[in-house]
C-alpha positions in Angstrom: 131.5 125.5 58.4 128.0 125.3 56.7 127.8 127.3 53.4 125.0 130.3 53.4 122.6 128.1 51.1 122.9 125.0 53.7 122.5 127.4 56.8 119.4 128.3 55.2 117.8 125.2 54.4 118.6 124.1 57.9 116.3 127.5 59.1 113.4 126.4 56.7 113.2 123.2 57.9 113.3 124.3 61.7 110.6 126.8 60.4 108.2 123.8 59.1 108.5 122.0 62.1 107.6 125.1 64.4 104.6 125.5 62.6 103.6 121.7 62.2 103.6 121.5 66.3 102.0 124.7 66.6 99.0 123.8 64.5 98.7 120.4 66.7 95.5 119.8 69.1 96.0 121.5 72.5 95.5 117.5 74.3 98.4 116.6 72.1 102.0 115.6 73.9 104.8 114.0 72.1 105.6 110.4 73.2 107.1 109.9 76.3 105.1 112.3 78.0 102.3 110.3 79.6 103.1 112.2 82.7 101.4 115.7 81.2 98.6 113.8 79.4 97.7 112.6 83.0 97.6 116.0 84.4 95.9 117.2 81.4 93.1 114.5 81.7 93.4 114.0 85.7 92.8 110.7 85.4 95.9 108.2 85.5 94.8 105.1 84.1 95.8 102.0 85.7 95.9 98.5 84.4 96.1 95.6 86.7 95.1 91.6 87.1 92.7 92.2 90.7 92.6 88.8 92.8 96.4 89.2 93.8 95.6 89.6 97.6 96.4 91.3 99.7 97.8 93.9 97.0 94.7 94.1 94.5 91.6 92.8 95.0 87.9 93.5 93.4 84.9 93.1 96.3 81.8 91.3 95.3 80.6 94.7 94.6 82.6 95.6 92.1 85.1 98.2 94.4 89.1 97.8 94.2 91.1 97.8 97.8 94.4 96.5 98.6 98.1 98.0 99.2 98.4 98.7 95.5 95.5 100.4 95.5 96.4 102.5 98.1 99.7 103.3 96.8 98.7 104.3 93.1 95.4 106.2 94.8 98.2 108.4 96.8 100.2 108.8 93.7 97.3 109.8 91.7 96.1 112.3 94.0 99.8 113.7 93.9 99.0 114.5 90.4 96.1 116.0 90.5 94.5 113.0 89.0 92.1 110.1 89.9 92.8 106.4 89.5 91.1 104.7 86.6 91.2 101.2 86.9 91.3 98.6 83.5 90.8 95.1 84.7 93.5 93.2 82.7 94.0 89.2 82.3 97.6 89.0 83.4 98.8 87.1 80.4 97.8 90.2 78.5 98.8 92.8 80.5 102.4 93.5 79.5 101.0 94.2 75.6 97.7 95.9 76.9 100.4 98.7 78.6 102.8 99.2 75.1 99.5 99.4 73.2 98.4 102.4 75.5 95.5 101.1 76.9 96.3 102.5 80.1 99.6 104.4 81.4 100.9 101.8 84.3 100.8 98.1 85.1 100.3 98.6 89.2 99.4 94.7 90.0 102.0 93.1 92.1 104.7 92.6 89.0 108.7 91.9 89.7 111.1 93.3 88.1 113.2 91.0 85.7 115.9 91.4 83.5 113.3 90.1 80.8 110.8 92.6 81.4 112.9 95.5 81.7 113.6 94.9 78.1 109.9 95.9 76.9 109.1 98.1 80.2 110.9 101.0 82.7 110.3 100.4 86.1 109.9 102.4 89.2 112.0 101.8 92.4 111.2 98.7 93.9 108.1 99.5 96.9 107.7 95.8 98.1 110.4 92.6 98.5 108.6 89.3 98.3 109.9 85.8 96.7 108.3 82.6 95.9 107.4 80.0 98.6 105.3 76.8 97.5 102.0 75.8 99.5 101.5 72.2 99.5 98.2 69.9 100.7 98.2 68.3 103.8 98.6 64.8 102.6 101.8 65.4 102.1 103.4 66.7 105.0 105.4 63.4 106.1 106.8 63.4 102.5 107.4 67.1 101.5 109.5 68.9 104.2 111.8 70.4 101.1 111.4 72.1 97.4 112.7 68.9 96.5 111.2 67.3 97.3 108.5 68.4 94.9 110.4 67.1 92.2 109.1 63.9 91.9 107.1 61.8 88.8 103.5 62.0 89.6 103.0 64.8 91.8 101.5 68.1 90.2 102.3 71.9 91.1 99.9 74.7 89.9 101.2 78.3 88.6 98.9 81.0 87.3 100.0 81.5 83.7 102.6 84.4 82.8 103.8 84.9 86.4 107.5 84.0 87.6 106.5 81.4 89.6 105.4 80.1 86.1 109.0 80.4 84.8 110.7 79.2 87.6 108.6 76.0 88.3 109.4 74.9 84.8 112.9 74.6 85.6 112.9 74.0 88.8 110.6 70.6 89.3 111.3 69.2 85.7 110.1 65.4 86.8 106.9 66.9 88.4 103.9 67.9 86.1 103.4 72.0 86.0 99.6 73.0 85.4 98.8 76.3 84.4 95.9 78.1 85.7 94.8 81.6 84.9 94.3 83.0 88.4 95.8 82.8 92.2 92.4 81.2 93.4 91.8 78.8 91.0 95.9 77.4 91.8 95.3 77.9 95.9 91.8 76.2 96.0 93.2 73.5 93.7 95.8 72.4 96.2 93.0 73.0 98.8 90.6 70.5 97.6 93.5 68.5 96.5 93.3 68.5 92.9 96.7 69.4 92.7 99.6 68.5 94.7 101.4 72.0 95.2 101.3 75.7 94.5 104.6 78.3 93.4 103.7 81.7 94.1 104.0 85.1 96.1 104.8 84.7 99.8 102.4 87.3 101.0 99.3 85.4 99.2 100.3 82.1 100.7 100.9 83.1 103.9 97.3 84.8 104.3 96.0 81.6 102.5 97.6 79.0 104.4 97.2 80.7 108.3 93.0 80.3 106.7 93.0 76.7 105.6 95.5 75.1 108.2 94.1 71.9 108.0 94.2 71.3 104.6 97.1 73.1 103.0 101.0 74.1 104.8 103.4 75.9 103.6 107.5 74.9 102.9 109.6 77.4 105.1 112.3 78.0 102.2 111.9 80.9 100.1 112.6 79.9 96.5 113.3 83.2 95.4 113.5 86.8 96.8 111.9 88.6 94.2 110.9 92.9 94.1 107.7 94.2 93.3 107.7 97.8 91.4 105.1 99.5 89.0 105.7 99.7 85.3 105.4 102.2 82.1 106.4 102.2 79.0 110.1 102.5 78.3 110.0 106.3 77.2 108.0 107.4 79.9 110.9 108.4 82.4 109.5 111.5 83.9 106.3 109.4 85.0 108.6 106.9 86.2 110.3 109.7 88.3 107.2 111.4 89.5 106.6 107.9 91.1 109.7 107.5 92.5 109.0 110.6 94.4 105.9 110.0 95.5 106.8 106.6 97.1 109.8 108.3 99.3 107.0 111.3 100.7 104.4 108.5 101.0 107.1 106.5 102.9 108.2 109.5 105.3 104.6 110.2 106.2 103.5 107.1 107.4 101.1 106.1 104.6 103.0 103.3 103.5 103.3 102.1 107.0 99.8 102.7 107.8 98.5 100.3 104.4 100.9 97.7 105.0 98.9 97.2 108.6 95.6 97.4 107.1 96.1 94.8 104.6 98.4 92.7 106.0 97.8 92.8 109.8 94.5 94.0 110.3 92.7 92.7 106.9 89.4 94.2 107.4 88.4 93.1 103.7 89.0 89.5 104.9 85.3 89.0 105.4 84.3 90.5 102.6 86.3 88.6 100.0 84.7 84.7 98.7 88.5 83.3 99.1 88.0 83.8 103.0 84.3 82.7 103.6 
């Protein structure tokens, strides 16, 4: 049992701290609570690496579409909030987010076990995996990832990205070069600079069913890999009101209804350099 003269100390101290909160700034939220600073501000800013098609993409004049778009557009609106967008080089993006330069990454990311370390993730909203696009040339020779594992051949992956981690260990003899985005490592391979190209499925598949006759794709996934967006790690109630949206925005058909516009329909095709 506390003594009388511990009891109160203990009622003074709870004293000072009422008052210390109650003097705070009216736009002040204690950490973890990203979710009320959004409603507070209506704007949800959102920080993402654009050229990842078709999931985030930047137009020639200067607009964002895409299936992320959509989605975090929907989610913002849930909030009573507009999406603000911070275009962010991917190798940066990670410490961009714990610095609070925005309040989510929302640009195509899996969810590792190594990223979960430094980030909280939402439910997973898309299931990819890795498949590699390789030049024409090459098609009597490379039938199988293995056959990418040869002395002398080279296989691009935009820096940072798992495709990045899994190349390294997975084609050891080949050479790796690092590129900075998924254009630069697609028209390499395209204009035969390189010999190869690890990356998303969805991006290659739109990329290789455009330039048929120089570049094919290997039928075996090399990994099955699950998209979701990511916060920082106290911001759980963000997290959640996320999570929610994406189940209503599932149930009503919106999710449905941008997967066919990006991924079927692709009205932005024409509109984008990578498909002129």
């Amino acid at each position: 049992m506390q003594s009388k003269k511990n009891w109160k100390r203990h009622l003074n101290l709870c004293k000072l701290a009422f008052v210390f909160l109650s003097s705070l700034s009216p736009g002040f939220s204690l950490a973890g609570d990203t979710l009320s600073e959004v409603k507070s501000r209506k704007e949800l800013r959102v920080g993402l690496d654009p050229g990842f098609i078709p999931f985030e993409m930047k137009t020639p004049k200067g607009d964002m579409i895409g299936f992320d778009i959509d989605m975090i557009r929907g989610f913002a609106d849930s909030l009573g909030a507009k999406a603000q967008f911070v275009d962010t080089r991917w190798e940066g993006i990670i410490p961009a987010l714990v610095a609070k330069k925005f309040d989510v990454i929302v640009s195509g990311m899996t969810i590792t076990e190594e990223r979960k370390r430094t980030l909280l993730f939402s439910e997973p909203y898309y299931r990819a995996g890795l498949l590699a696009l390789v030049g024409s040339k090459h098609k009597a020779a490379v039938k199988n990832p293995s056959d990418l594992n040869k002395a002398g051949l080279q296989i691009a992956v935009k820096v940072g990205t798992t495709a990045d981690q899994f190349a390294a260990k997975a084609f050891p003899t080949a050479t790796i070069r690092k590129l900075d985005s998924e254009s630069d490592c697609a028209n390499a391979v395209s204009l035969g600079k390189v010999d190869a190209f690890i990356y998303d499925k969805p991006y290659l598949e739109i990329f290789a069913a455009r330039h048929s006759a120089k570049v094919y794709l290997l039928k075996e996934e090399l990994t099955v890999e699950d998209f979701g967006i990511a916060a920082r790690k106290a911001d759980t109630s963000l997290i959640q009101a996320f999570n929610s949206f994406l189940k209503t925005w599932k149930s009503t058909g919106g999710y449905e209804r941008s997967l066919k516009t990006h991924f079927v329909e692709m009205p932005w095709a024409s509109a984008m350099p990578l498909f002129k």
